[in-house]
N, C-alpha and C positions, 0 to 999 in steps of 0.2 A: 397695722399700727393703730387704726379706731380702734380695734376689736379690743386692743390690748388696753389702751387707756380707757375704755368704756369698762372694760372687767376690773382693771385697777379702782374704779370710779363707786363700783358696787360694792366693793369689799372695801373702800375708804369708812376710815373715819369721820362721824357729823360734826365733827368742830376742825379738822382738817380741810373737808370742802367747803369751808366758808372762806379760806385764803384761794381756791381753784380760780383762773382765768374766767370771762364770762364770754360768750357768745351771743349774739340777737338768735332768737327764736325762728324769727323769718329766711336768716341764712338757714338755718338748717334743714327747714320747710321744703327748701328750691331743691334736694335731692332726695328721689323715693329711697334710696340704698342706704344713705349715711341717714337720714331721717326712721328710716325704718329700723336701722341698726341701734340705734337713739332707746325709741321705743322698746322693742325687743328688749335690749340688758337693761335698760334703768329702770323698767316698768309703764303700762300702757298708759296713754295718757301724760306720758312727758311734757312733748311736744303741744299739748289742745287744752285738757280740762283744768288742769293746775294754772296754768299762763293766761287764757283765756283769747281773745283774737288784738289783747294790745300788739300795737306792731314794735314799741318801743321794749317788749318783753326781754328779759337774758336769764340763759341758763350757765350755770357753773361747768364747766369740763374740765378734763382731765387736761394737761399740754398735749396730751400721745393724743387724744382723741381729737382737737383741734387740728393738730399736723397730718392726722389720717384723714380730716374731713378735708383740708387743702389737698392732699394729692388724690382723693378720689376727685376732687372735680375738677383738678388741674389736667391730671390725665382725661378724664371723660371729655372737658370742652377741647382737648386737641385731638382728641380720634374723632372728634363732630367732621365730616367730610365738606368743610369748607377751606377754600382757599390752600394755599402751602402747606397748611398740617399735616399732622401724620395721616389724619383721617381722609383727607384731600388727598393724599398718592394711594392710600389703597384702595379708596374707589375710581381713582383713576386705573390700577393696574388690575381691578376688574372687571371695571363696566367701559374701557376704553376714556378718550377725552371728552366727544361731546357727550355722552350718558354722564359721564361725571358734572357739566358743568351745569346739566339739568340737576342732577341731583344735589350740587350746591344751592343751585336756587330754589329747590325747595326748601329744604336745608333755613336757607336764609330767611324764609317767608313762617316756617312754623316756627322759629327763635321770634321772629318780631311778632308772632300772632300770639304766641306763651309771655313775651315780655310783656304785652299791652293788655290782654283778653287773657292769660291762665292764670295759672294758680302759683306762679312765678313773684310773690310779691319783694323778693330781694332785687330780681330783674337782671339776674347775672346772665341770663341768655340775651337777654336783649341789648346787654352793653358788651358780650360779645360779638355780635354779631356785627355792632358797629365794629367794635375795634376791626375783624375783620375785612370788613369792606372796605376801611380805609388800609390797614397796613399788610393785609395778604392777598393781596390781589396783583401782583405780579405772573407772570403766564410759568409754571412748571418746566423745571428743566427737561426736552428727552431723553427717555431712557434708552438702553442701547438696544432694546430688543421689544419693539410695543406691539409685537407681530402674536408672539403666544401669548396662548393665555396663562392664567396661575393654576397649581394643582390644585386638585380637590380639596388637599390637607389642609392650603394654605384660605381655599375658601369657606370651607367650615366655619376654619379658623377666624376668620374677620368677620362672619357673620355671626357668632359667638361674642366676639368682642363688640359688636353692633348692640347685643341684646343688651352686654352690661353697659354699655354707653348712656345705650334709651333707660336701664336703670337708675344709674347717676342723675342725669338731668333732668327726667321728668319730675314735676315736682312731687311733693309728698301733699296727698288730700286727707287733711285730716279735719 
């Protein structure tokens, strides 16, 4: 859905994207994918040399491309393996519970370390990570069978959706 309103965006007319929605600069920043994606179709330099480091910056987008940029990081911040997320029972179904709950709290420590100390200046990891601690933190229901482990296919699989997660959220250095 970015990709489409980002291509819509480049073939727009200049007196048409002057009515387009606007976005802060900095939301866009806080992910290398949808920031990178930015980059790529509009031309380099979107996101930095034109805008410059004001933090009150806005860029024009497409609607497709705002609603592509909310579900890539809707989706990315709930496969983060914290808490009741979705990302929380897959690394619980394959690093067991306690390896899961280490891996939460790492988890929890590099969102507050990116929120305060990275390149995170929106700070959307860091006020997830609150929201988390306070409203997902309830203990995971057991499952019926915590004895095997998952298939291969299925571990690939999550550690592929891991890379594009650390896509999403990491922020964009630009």
């Amino acid at each position: 859905l970015m990709y489409v309103g980002l291509e819509k965006q480049a073939f727009m007319d200049p007196s048409l994207q002057a009515n387009l929605p606007s976005l802060p600069v900095n939301l866009l920043r806080s992910s290398g994918l949808a920031g990178g994606m930015v980059e790529w179709l509009l031309g380099d330099g979107t996101l930095s040399s034109k805008l410059g480091n004001d933090s009150t910056a806005l860029i024009k987008l497409h609607p497709y491309t705002i609603a592509g940029f909310i579900g890539i990081m809707t989706n990315a911040l709930n496969l983060l393996p914290v808490g009741n997320t979705d990302g929380g029972r897959i690394a619980q179904a394959m690093f067991g519970r306690s390896f899961s709950k280490f891996i939460r709290g790492v988890t929890l420590i590099l969102m507050v370390v990116a929120g305060f100390f990275g390149g995170d200046q929106a700070n959307i990891l860091l006020f997830f990570a609150i929201f988390a601690q306070i409203w997902q933190k309830e203990p995971e229901v057991p499952c019926k069978n915590e004895i095997d482990g998952i298939s291969d296919e299925r571990a690939v699989l999550a550690f592929a959706t891991a890379f594009l997660v650390g896509l999403a959220v990491v922020p964009l250095s630009i």
